[in-house]
C-alpha positions as MATLAB code, in Angstrom:
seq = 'XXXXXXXXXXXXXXXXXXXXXXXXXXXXXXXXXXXXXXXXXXXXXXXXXXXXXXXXXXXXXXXXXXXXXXXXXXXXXXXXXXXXXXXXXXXXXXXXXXXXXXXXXXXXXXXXXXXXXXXXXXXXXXXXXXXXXXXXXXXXXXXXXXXXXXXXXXXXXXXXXXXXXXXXXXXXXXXXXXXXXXXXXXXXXXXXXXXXXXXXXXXXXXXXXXXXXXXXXXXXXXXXXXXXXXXXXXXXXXXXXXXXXXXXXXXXXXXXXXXXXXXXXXXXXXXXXXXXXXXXXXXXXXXXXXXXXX';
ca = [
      64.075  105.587  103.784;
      68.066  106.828  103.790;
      68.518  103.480  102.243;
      65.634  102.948   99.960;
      66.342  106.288   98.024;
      70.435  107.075   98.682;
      72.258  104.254   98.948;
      69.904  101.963   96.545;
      69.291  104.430   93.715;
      72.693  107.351   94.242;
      76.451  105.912   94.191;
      78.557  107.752   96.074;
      82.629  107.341   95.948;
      84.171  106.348   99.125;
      87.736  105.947   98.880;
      90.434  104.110   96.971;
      91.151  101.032   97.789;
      94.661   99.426   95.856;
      94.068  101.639   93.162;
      90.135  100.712   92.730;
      87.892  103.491   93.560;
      84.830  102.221   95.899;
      81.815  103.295   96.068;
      78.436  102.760   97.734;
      75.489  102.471   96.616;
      74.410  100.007   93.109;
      73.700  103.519   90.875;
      71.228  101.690   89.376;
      67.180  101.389   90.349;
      66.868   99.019   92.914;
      64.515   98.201   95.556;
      65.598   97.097   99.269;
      63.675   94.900  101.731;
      63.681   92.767  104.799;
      64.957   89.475  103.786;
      62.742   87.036  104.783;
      65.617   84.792  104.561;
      66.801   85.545  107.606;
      63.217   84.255  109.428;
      63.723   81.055  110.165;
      67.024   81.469  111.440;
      66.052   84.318  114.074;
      63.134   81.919  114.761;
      65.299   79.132  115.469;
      67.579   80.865  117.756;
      64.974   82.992  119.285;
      63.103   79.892  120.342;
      66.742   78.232  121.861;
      67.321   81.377  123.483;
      63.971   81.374  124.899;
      64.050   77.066  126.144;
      67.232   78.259  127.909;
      65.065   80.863  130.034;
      66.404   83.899  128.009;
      63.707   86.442  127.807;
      62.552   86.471  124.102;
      62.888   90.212  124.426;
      66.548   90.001  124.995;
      66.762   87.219  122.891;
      66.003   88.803  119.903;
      68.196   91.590  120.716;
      71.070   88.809  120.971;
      70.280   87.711  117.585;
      70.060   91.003  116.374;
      73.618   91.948  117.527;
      75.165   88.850  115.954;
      73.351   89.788  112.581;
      74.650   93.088  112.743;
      78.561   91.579  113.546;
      77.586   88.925  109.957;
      76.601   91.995  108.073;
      80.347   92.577  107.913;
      80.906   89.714  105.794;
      79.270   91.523  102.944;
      81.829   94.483  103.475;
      84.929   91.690  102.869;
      82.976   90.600   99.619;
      81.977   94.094   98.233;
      85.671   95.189   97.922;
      86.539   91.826   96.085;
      87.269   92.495   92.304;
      84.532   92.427   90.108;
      86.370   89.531   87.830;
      86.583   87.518   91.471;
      82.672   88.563   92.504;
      81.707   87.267   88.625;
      83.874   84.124   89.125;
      82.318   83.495   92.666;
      78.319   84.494   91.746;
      78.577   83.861   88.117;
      74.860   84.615   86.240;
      74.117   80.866   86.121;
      74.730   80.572   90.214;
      72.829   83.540   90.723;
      70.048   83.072   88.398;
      69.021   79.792   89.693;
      69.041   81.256   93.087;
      66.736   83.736   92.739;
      64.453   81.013   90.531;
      64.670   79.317   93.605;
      64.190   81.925   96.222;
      60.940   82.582   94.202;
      60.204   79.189   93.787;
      60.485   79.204   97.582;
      57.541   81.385   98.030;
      54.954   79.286   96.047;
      53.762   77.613   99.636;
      53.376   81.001  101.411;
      51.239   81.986   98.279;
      49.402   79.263   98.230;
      48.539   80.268  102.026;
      47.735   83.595  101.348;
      45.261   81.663   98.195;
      43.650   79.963  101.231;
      42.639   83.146  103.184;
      46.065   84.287  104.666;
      49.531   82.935  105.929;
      48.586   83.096  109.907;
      44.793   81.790  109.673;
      46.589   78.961  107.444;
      48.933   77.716  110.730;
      46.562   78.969  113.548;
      43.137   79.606  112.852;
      39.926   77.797  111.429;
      38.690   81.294  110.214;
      40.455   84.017  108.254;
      40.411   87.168  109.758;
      41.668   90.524  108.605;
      39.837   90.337  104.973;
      37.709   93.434  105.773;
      34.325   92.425  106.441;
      34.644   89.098  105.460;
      35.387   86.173  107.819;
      35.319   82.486  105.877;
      37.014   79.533  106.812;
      40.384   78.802  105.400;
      40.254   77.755  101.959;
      36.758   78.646  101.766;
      35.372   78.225   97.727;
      35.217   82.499   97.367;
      39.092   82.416   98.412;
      40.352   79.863   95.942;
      37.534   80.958   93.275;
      38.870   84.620   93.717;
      42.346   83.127   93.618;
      41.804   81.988   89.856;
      39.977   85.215   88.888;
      43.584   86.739   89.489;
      45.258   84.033   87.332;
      43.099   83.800   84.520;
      43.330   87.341   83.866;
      47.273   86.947   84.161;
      47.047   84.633   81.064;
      44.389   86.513   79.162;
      46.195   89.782   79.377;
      49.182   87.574   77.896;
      47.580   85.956   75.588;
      45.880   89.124   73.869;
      47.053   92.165   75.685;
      49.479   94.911   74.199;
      52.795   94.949   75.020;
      52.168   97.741   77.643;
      49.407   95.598   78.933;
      51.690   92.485   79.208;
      54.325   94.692   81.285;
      51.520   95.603   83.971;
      49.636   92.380   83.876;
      50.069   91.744   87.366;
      48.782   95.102   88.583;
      45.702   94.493   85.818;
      45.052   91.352   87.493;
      45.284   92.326   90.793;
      43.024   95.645   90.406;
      40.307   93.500   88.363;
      40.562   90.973   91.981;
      39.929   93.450   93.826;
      36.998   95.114   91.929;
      35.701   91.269   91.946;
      36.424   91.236   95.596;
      34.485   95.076   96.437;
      31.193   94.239   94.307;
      30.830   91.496   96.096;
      28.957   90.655   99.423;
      30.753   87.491  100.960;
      30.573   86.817  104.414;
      31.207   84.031  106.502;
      29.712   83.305  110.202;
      32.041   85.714  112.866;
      33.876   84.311  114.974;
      35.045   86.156  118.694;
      37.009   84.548  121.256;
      36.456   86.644  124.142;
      38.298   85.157  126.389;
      41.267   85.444  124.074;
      40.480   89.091  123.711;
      39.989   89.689  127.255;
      43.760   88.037  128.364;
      45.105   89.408  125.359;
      47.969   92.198  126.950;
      47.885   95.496  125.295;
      50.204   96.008  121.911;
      52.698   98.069  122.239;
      55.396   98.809  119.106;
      58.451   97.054  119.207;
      60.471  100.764  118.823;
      58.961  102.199  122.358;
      61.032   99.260  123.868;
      64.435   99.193  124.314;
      66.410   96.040  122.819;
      69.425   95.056  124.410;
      71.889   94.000  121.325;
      73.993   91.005  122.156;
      75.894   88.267  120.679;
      74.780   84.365  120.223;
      77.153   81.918  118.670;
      75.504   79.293  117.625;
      73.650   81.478  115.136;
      76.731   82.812  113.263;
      77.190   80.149  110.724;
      73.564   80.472  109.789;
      73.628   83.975  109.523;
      76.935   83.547  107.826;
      75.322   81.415  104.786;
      72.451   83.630  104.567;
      74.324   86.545  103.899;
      75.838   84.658  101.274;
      72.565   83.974   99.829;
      71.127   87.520   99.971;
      74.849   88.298   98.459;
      74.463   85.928   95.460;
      70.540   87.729   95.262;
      71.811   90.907   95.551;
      74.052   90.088   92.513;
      71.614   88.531   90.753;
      68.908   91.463   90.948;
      71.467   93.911   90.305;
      72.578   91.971   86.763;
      68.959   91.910   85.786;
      68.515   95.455   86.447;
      71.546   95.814   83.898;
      69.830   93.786   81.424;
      66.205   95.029   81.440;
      67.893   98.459   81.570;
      69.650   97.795   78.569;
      73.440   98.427   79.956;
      76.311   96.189   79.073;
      77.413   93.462   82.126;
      80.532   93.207   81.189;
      81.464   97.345   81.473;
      83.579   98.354   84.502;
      80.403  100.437   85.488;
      78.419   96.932   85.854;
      81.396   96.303   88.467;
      81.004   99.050   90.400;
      77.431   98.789   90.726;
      77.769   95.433   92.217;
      80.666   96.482   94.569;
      78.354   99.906   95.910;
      75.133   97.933   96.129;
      77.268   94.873   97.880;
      78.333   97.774  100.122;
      74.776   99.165  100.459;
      72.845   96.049  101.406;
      75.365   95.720  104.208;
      75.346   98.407  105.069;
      71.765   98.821  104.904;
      71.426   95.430  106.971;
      73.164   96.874  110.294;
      71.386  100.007  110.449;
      68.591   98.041  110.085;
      69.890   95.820  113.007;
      69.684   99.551  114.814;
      66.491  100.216  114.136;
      65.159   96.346  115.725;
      64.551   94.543  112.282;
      65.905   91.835  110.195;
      68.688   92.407  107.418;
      67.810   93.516  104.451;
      68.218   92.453  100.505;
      67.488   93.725   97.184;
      64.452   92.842   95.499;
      63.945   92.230   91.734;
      60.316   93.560   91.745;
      61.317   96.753   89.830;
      62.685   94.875   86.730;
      59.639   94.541   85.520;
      58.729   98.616   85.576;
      62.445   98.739   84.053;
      61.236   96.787   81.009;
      57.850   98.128   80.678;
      59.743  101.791   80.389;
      62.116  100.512   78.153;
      59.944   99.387   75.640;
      57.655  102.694   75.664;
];
């Protein structure tokens, strides 16, 4: 929460660094959020760590630790000049990036279209939908699915321009009225033996995670940083733009240099607190441009 609303939103000065005053924090609205492109790397080495009998406890402490050491490469980059970060991340690099981080997600939405991301790799049945329990991919799922997309275009096609600026919310509230009025449910499913040899959950925080240090996972971390760098940069030009603030003001350069500063910074206390580095998120661009236009 320190992050979310200080460090994101608030830019504080630091110090002066060869006659360039540094801040952190972007100054700007901005959201922060696990990266989820840090996933398949802390699956990959998890799952190493764990082949080589390394408790997968203490393994993901050890990829923790090493995340936490990366984070530091987005302290080197934040107190680059803002003509070198603009020469390095230009709006053409960075656009496409995020067009194809998004683009990314299309196959874990599709999943979640189906019924749900884990009933999609493990399970027959969907679970977890309230009352309902269909198989994957089951007609109401996909049929739902499209309720939520047609309305998308219709609220496009004839709604105001307020209307246009929340269709996504419209859309997703009129799903979910679809999805409460209705009575859909499947055949349940128990696996009671599951259940029975299932151990207890306990929270990951009541535990105490040894941080380490794993090698082979530093040039992977390494080149994701650079990607959530390249996002944050990206994010933090379109919050400029929707925002209606000039790009090319020594402000816009500060903002990058204190958010650059914030999402690592943000990304080892997060390392602290047992979860994955965090990124901006472009989400709030939207609300930026609905205000805007009020």
């Amino acid at each position: 929460m320190f992050c979310y609303l200080l460090l994101s939103v608030m830019q504080i000065p630091l110090f002066s660094f060869k006659g360039r005053q540094l801040f952190i924090g972007s100054g700007v609205l901005s959201v922060f959020g696990t990266s989820f492109t840090f996933l398949p790397i802390f699956e990959t080495a998890i799952g190493q760590l764990a082949d080589d009998g390394t408790d997968r406890l203490d393994a993901y402490g050890d990829v923790l630790g090493t995340a936490m050491l990366c984070g530091l490469l987005e302290v080197f980059l934040s107190v680059l000049p803002a003509s070198v970060l603009k020469k390095l991340f230009p709006p053409l690099v960075s656009g496409i990036s995020v067009t194809l981080i998004g683009a990314s997600l299309v196959g874990t939405g599709m999943k979640y279209w189906g019924g749900g991301v884990v009933c999609a790799d493990f399970f027959g049945n969907c679970f977890g939908n309230g009352e309902v329990i269909l198989p994957y991919g089951s007609s109401q799922y996909i049929g739902l699915g499209f309720v939520v997309i047609i309305t998308l275009v219709v609220v496009e096609m004839v709604g105001s321009t307020f209307m246009k600026n929340c269709n996504v919310i419209i859309a997703l509230l009129f799903g979910y009225l679809i999805a409460g009025v209705t009575d859909w449910k499947g055949e349940p499913y128990v696996d009671n033996d599951a259940i029975a040899d299932a151990e207890p959950i306990t929270f990951l925080w009541v535990k105490t995670v040894n941080l380490g240090f794993y090698g082979p996972a530093v040039f992977p971390l390494l080149i994701a940083y650079l990607v959530t760098t390249v996002e944050t940069v990206g994010d933090l030009g379109a919050t400029y733009e929707a925002s209606e603030l000039d790009t090319d003001s020594e402000e816009f350069g500060s903002s990058i240099q204190g958010g650059l500063l914030a999402d690592s910074v943000c990304s080892i206390l997060a390392g602290l607190f047992t979860s994955m580095p965090n990124t901006t998120f472009s989400q709030n661009n939207g609300v930026i441009s609905m205000v805007s236009r009020m």
